[in-house]
C-alpha positions in Angstrom: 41.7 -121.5 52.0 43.0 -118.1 52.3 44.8 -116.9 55.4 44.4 -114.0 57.3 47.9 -113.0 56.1 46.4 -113.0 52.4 43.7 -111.0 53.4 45.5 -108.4 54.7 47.7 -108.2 51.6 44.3 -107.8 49.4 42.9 -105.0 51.5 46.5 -103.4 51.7 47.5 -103.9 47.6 43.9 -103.8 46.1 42.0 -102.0 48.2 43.9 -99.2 49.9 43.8 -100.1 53.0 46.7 -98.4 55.2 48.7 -100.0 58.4 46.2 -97.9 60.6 43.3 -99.2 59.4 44.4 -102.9 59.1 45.1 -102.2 62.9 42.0 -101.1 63.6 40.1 -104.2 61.5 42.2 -106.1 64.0 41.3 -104.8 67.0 37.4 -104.9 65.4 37.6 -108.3 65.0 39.0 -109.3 68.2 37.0 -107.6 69.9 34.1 -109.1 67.7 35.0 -112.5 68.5 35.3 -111.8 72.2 31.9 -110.5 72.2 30.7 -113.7 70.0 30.9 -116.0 73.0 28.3 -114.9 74.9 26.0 -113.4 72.4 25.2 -114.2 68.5 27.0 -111.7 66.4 28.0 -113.9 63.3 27.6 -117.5 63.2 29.5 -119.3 65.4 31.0 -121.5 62.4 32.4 -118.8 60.5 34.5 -117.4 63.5 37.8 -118.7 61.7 37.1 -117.4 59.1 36.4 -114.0 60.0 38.9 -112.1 57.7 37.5 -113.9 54.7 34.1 -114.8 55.4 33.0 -111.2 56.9 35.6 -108.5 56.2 36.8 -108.7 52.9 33.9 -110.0 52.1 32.1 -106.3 53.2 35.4 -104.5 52.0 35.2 -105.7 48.4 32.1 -102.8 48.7 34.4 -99.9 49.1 35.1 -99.9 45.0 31.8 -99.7 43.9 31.7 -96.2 46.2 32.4 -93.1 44.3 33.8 -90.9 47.1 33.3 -87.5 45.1 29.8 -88.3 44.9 28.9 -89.6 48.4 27.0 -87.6 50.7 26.2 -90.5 53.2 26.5 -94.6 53.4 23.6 -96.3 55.4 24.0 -99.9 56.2 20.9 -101.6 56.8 20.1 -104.8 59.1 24.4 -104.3 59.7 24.4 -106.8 62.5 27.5 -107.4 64.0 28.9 -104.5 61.9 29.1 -105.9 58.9 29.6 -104.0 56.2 29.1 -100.8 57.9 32.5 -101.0 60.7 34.4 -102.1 57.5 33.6 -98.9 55.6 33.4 -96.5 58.5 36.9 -98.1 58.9 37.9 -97.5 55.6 36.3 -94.2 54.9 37.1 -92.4 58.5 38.7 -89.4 57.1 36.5 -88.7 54.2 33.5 -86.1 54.9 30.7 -88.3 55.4 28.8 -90.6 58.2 28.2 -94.1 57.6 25.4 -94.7 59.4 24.6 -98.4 60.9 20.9 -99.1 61.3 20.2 -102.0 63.5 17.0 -102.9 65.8 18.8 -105.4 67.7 19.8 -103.6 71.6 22.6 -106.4 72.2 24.2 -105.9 68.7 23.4 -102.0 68.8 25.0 -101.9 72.1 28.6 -103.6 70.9 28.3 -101.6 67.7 28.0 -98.2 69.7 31.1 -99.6 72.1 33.2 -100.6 68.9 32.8 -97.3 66.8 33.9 -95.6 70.1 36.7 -97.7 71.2 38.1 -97.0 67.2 36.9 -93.2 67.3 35.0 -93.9 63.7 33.2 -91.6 62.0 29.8 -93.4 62.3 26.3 -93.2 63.8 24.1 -96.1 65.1 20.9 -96.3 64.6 18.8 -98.8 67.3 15.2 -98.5 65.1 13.0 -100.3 63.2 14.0 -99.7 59.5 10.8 -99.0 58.2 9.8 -96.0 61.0 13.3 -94.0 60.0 13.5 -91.5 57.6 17.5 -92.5 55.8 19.5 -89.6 54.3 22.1 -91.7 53.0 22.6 -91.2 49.0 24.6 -94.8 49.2 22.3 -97.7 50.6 24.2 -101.0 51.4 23.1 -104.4 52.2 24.5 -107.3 53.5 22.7 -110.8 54.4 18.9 -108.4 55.0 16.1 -109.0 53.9 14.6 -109.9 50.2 15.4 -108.1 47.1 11.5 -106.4 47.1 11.1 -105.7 50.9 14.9 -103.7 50.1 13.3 -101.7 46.8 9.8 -100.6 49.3 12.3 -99.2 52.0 14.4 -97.7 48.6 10.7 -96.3 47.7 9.5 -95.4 51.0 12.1 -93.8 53.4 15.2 -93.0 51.4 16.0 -89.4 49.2 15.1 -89.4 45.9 18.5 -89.9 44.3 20.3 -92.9 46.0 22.6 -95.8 44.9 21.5 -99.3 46.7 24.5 -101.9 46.9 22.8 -105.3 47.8 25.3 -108.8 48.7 23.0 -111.5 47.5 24.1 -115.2 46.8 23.5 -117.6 43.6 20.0 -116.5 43.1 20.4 -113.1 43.0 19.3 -113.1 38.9 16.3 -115.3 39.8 15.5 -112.4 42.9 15.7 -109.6 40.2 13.8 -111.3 37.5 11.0 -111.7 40.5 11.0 -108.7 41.8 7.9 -106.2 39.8 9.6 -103.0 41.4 12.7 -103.1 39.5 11.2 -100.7 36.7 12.5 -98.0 38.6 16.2 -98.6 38.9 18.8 -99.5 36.4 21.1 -102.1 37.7 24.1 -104.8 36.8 25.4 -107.7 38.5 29.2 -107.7 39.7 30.8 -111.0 41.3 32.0 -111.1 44.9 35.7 -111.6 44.9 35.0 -114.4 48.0 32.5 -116.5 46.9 32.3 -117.1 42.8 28.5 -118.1 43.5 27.9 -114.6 45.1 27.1 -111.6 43.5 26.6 -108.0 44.4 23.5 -106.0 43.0 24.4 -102.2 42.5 21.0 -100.5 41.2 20.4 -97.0 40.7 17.6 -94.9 41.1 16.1 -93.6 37.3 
């Protein structure tokens, strides 16, 4: 099982992360778990597992995020902040807003309280998904909705020219091969570095 001193080291050596920013995914995380015991931010069974499970997990994201080309990141469904308070962590100095949509008041209240407490560089969003116009050119995904009900919102509310970053598990191959709308986006499959049965969809608009 890897430790939360491993993780660190991955985020630090692979990932970039700096002292600052570990510190805040600290404070993020304690504060995440505090908030946990009263109301339902992530499973209650994946609370030790937090720095595997949840953060690196939504880190691993970052290199499949071309900086020089990003205008926006809009995390949809982000729930207890996950991946969107990971990047807004990692990406607080870089010209941009991440933007976390989510409809829930509870989880959009701790989000709001977290991004302050950690002066981030990020906007919540407390809306239905489908009645917002997003602005983002990088959409990301983690544990949503299905593969299709992602592509209509692609088709529906986002710019024309996006990049759509979707955490799927084992069936993710099976999803695409299902899913009629995927004429209009080339894509590949990339493995998550936590889970060899999980896979990341990275599809871009034709």
């Amino acid at each position: 099982m890897i430790t939360e001193f491993n993780v660190k080291r991955i985020l630090i050596k692979d990932l970039n992360f700096d002292d600052l920013k570990i510190k805040k995914l600290d404070n993020f995380a304690k504060k995440l778990l505090i908030y946990n015991k009263k109301h339902n931010l992530i499973s209650k069974n994946t609370e030790k597992q937090i720095w595997v499970r949840h953060i690196l997990d939504s880190a691993q994201l970052i290199k499949f995020i071309d900086v020089r080309s990003c205008s926006g990141i809009a995390d949809l469904g982000t729930g207890g902040g996950f991946p969107g308070i990971v990047l807004a962590i990692y990406f607080q100095n870089f010209n941009f807003h991440v933007k976390l949509y989510e409809k829930s008041p509870v989880k959009s209240s701790f989000l709001t309280d977290i991004s302050n407490i950690l002066g981030l560089n990020c906007k919540i969003i407390c809306n239905d998904i489908n009645s917002v116009k997003i602005d983002s050119n990088y959409i990301v995904c983690r544990a949503f909705r299905k593969l299709s009900y992602i592509l209509n919102i692609s088709r529906e509310n986002c710019i024309k020219k996006h990049k759509i970053i979707i955490m799927k598990g084992k069936n993710a191959q099976q999803e695409i091969n299902n899913t009629s709308m995927m004429n209009n986006f080339k894509y590949r499959l990339e493995n998550s570095i936590t889970n060899n049965d999980s896979k990341i969809i990275i599809l871009n608009t034709k």
